[in-house]
C-alpha positions as CSV (number, residue, x, y, z in Angstrom):
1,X,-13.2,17.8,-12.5
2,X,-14.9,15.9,-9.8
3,X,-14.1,12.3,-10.0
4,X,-15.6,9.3,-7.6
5,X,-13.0,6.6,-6.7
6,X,-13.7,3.1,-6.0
7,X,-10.9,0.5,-4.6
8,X,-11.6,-2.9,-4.3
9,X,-8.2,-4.9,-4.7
10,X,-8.2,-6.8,-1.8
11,X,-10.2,-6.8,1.8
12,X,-11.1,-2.9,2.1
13,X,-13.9,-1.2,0.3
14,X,-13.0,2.4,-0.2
15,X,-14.8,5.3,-1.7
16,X,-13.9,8.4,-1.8
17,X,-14.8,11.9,-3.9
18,X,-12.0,14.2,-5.4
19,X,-12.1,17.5,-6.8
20,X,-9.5,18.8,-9.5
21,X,-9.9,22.6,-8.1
22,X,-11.4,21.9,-4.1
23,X,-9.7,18.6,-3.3
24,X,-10.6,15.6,-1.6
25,X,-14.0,16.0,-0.7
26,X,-14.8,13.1,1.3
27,X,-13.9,9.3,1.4
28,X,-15.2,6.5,3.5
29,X,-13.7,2.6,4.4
30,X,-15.2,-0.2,5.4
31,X,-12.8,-3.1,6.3
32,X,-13.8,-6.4,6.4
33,X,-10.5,-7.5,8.8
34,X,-13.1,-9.1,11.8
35,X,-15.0,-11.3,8.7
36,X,-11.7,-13.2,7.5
37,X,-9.9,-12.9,11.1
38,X,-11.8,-16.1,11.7
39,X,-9.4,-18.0,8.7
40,X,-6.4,-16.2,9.7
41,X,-6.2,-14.1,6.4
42,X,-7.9,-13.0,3.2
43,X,-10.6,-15.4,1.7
44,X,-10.8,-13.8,-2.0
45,X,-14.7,-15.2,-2.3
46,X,-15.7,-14.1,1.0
47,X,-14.3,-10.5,-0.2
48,X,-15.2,-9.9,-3.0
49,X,-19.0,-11.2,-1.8
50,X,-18.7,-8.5,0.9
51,X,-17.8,-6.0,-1.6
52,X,-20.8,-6.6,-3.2
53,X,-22.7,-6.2,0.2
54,X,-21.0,-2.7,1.0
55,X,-20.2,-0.8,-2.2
56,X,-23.4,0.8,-2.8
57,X,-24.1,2.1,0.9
58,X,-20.6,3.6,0.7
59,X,-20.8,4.6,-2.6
60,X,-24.4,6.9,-1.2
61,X,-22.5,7.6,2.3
62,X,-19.5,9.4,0.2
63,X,-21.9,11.3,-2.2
64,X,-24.0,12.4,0.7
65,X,-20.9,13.7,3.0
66,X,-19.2,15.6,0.1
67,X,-23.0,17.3,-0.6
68,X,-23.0,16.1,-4.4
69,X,-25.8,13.8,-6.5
70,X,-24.4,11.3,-8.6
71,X,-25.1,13.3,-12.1
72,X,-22.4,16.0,-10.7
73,X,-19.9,13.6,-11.4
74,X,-17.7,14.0,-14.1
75,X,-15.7,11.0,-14.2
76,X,-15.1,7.4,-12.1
77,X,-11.8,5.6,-11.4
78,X,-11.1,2.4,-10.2
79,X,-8.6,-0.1,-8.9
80,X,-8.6,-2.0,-12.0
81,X,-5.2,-3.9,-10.8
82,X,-2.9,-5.7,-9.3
83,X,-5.3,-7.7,-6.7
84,X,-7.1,-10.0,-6.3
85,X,-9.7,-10.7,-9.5
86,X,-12.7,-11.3,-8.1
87,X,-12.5,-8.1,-5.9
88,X,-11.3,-6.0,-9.1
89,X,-14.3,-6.7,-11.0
90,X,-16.6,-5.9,-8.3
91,X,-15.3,-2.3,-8.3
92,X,-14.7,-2.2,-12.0
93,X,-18.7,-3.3,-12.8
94,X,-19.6,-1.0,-10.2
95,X,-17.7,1.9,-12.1
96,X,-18.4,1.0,-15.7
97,X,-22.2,0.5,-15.3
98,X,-22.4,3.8,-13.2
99,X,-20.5,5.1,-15.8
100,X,-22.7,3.9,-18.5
101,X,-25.9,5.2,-16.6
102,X,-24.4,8.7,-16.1
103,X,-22.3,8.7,-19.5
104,X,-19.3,10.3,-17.8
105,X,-15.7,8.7,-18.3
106,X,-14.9,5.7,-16.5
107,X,-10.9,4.6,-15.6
108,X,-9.2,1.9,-14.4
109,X,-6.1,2.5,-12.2
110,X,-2.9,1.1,-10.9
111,X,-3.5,0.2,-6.8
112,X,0.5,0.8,-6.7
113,X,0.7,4.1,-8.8
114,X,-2.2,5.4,-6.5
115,X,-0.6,4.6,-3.1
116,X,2.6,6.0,-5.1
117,X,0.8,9.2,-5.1
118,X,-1.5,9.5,-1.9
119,X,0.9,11.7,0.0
120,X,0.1,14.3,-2.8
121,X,-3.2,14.5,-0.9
122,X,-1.3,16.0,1.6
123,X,-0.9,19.7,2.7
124,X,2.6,19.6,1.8
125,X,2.8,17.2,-1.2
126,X,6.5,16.0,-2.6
127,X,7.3,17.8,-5.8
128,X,9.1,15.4,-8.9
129,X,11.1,13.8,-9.6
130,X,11.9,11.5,-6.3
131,X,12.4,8.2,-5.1
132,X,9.3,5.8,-4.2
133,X,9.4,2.7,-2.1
134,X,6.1,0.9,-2.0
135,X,6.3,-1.1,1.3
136,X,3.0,-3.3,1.9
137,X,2.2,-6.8,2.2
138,X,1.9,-7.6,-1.5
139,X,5.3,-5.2,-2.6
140,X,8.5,-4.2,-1.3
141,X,10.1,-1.9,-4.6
142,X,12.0,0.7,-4.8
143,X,11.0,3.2,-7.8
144,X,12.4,6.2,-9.8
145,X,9.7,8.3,-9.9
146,X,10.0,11.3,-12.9
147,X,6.7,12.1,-13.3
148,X,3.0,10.5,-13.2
149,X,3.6,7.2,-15.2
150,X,7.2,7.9,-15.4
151,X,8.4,4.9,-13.4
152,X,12.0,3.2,-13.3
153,X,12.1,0.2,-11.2
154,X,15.2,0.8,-9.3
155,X,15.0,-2.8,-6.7
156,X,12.4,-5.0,-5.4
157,X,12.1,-8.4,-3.2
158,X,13.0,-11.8,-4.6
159,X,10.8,-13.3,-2.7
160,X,8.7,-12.2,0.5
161,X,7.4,-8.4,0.3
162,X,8.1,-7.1,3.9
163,X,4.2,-6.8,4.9
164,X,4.5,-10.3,3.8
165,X,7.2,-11.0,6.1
166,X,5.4,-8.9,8.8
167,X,2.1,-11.3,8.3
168,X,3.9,-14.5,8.3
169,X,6.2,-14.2,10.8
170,X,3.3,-13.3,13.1
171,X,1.7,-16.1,12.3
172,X,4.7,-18.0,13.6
173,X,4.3,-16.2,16.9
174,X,0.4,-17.0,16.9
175,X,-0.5,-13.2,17.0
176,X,-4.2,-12.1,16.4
177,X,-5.4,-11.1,12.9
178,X,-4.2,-8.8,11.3
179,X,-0.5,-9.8,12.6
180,X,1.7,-7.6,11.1
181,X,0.7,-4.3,12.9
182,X,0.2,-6.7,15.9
183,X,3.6,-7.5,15.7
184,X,4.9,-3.7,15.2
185,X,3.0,-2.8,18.4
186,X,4.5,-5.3,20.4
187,X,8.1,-4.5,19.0
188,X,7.6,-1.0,20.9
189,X,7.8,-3.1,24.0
190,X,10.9,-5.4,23.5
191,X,14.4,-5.3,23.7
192,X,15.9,-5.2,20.2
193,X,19.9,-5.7,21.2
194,X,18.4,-9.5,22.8
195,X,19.1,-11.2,19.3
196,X,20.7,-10.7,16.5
197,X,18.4,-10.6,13.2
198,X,20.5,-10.4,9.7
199,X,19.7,-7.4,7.4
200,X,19.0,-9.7,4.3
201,X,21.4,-8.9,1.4
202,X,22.6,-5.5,3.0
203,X,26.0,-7.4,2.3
204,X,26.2,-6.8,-1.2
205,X,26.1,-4.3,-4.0
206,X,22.2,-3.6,-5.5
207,X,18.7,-3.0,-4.5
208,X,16.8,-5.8,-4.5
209,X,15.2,-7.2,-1.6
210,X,14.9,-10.9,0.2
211,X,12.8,-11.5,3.4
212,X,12.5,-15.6,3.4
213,X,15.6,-15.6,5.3
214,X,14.9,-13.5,8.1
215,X,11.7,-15.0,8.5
216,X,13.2,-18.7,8.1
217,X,16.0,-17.0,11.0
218,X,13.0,-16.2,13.5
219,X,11.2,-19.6,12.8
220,X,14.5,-20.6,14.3
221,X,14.8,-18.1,17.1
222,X,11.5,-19.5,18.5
223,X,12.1,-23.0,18.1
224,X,15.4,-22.7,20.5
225,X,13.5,-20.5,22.9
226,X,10.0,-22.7,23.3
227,X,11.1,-24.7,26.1
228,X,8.4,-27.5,26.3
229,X,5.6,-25.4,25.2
230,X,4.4,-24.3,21.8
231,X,5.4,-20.7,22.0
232,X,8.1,-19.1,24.1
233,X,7.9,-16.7,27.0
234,X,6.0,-13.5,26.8
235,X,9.3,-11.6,27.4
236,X,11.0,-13.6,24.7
237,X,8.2,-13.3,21.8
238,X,8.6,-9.0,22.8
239,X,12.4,-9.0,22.1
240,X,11.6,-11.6,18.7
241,X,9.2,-8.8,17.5
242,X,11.6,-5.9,18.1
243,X,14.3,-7.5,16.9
244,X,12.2,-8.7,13.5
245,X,11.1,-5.5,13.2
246,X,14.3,-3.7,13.5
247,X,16.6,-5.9,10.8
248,X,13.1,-5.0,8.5
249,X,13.4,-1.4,8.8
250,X,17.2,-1.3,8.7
251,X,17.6,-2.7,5.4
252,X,14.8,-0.7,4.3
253,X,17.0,2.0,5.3
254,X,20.1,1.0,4.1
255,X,18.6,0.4,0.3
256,X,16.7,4.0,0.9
257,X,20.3,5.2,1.2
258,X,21.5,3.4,-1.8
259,X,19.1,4.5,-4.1
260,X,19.2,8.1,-3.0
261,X,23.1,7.8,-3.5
262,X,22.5,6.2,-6.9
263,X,19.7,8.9,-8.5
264,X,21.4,11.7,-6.8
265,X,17.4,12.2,-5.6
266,X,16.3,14.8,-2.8
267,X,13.2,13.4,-2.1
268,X,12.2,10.0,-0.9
269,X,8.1,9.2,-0.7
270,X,7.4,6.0,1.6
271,X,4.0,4.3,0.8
272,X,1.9,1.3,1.1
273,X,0.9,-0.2,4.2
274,X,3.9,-0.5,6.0
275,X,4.8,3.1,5.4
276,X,2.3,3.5,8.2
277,X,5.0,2.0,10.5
278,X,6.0,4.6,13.1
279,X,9.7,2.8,13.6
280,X,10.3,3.1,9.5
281,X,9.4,6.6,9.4
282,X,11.6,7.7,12.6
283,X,14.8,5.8,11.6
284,X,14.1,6.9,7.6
285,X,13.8,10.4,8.8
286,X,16.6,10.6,10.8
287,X,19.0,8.7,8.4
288,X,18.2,10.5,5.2
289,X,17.8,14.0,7.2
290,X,21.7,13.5,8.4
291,X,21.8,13.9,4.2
292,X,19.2,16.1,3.3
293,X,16.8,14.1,1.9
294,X,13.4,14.9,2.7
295,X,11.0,12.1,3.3
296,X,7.3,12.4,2.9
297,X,4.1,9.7,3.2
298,X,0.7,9.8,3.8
299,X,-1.3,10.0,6.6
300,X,-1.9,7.2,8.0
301,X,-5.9,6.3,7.0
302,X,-4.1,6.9,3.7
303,X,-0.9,4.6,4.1
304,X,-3.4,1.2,3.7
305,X,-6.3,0.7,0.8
306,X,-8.5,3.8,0.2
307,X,-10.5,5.1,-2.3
308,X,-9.2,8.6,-2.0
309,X,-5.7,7.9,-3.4
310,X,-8.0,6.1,-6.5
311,X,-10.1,9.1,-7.1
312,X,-6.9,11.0,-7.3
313,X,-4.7,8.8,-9.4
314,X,-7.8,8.9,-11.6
315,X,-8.7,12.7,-11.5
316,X,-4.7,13.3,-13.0
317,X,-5.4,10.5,-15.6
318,X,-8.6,11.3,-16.6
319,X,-8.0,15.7,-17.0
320,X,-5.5,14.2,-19.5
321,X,-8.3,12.6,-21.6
322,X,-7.6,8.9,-20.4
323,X,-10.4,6.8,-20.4
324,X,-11.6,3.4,-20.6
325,X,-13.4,1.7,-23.6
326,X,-16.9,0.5,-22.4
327,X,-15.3,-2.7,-20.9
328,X,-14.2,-4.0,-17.6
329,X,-10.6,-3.7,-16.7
330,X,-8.9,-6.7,-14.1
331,X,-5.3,-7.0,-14.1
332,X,-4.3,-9.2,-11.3
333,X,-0.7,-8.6,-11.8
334,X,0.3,-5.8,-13.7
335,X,4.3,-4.5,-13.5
336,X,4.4,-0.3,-12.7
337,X,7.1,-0.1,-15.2
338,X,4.0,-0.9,-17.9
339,X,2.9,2.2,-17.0
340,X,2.9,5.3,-19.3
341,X,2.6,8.9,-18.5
342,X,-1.4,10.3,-18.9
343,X,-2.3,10.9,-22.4
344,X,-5.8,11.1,-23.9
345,X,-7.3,7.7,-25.4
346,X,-6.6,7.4,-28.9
């Protein structure tokens, strides 16, 4: 089955072509991060105009690069949720009216269950069941993964995702646009042992998550550290990031451990956009390796928004017989444990 994806959740266009028997095909991006650097983060109008602006060039570019015409498509998927609404129905009118023209099947996806899955476009994919955690700027969960659409929430934040945390706390330190994998780069440069960061509530039993601490902790940090200027030195804001960065990944370590411990799991998959952080994948690696768990993820064009983990998640979906009615899908929030493993529309 060849399938086009579409994502447009947020401030990336991606398109991308799949294959059921060749594989991913080709898949393009266009980021519009320079257009809302200017207001220091995402402006939904302004993306979800720009979506507008780039979706058909793309949509041509990927069609043209994986050497097929539009009426050798069999089927379309498309972010049809969580994100941000405006964005999703660009992508989902895109999809169902191309749809319509070509009178193929037409999908709407989960953005989560497809990052979820993008390391299976990978040479050496993960094999079920295993344990997800979705680490991005919207998400921090930890998941119980049996199967496609089998999903058991196993922890996630109370509050602040860790991308979130990442963002925000950049902010603090005036960083450019976007801050969080500012941040992470200048981590790589600072002394971590300098201050001491807690590991929000790795003193307790569970799985859940909480980042409005650590972030209210740094907030603090450069206040005392300032002098008479706004920011502190540039020595001190290196050992800030490292030392941010480091409590973030341990306790993303430490509730990796517990929820391996707790499914008796072999496999852990790390995706979203943070998975895309080098630190997180060294100290994951090395922690779970000491206990032979074997941690996959993406590469990393696929670890943030693309249209190739879409075409995918929808190729699986739609060989089943899923489809959407003749209708738009947009689901700004939408839980993964709503999700249900592919069957054929009724």
């Amino acid at each position: 089955m060849l399938v086009l994806g579409i994502e447009t959740s947020c401030d990336e266009t991606g398109v991308a072509v799949f294959d059921s028997e060749r594989g991913l095909l080709a898949h393009t991006l266009y980021s519009q991060t320079k257009l809302h650097a200017e207001y220091g983060g995402v402006v939904p109008e302004l993306a979800s105009r720009d979506h507008v602006r780039k979706i058909l060039p793309l949509l041509d570019e990927v069609l043209k690069t994986a050497g097929v015409a539009k009426t050798d498509l069999d089927g379309i998927a498309y972010t049809a949720g969580p994100g941000l609404m405006g964005a999703l129905m660009v992508g989902g009118a895109t999809a169902t009216s191309l749809g319509f023209a070509l009178d193929i099947p037409v999908l709407g996806v989960h953005h989560m269950e497809a990052h979820l899955l993008a390391p299976m476009l990978e040479a050496k994919p993960p094999s079920f069941p295993f344990v997800a955690l979705l680490v991005s700027g919207g998400h921090t969960q930890l998941v119980a993964v049996s199967a496609i659409g089998e999903y058991e929430v196993l922890g996630e934040s109370l509050d602040d995702a860790a991308g979130e945390a990442f963002d925000k706390t950049a902010k603090m330190l005036d960083l450019d646009y976007p801050g969080g994998p500012v941040l992470a780069g200048l981590a790589e440069h600072g002394e971590i042992e300098r201050f001491a960061f807690p590991r929000p509530m790795t003193d307790r039993p569970g799985l859940e998550f909480s980042f409005s601490g650590l972030k209210t902790h740094t907030r603090n940090l450069i206040q005392q550290h300032r002098g008479d200027d706004v920011l502190p030195d540039e020595k001190t804001i290196l050992d800030i990031c490292a030392g941010f960065q480091e409590a973030i990944v341990d306790t993303l370590v430490i509730k990796c451990r517990r929820a391996m411990l707790a499914t008796e799991m072999q496999t852990l998959v790390i995706a979203g956009g943070v998975s895309a952080n080098t630190r997180l994948r060294h100290k994951l690696e090395v922690a779970l390796g000491k206990e032979g768990v074997e941690v996959f993820y993406a590469r990393q064009e696929f670890c943030t928004d693309n249209g190739a983990m879409i075409a995918y998640t929808g190729c699986q979906r739609l060989l089943a017989g899923e489809r959407n009615a003749m209708a738009i899908d947009a689901v700004p929030r939408w839980p993964m444990d709503k999700l249900n493993r592919p069957m054929a529309a009724s």
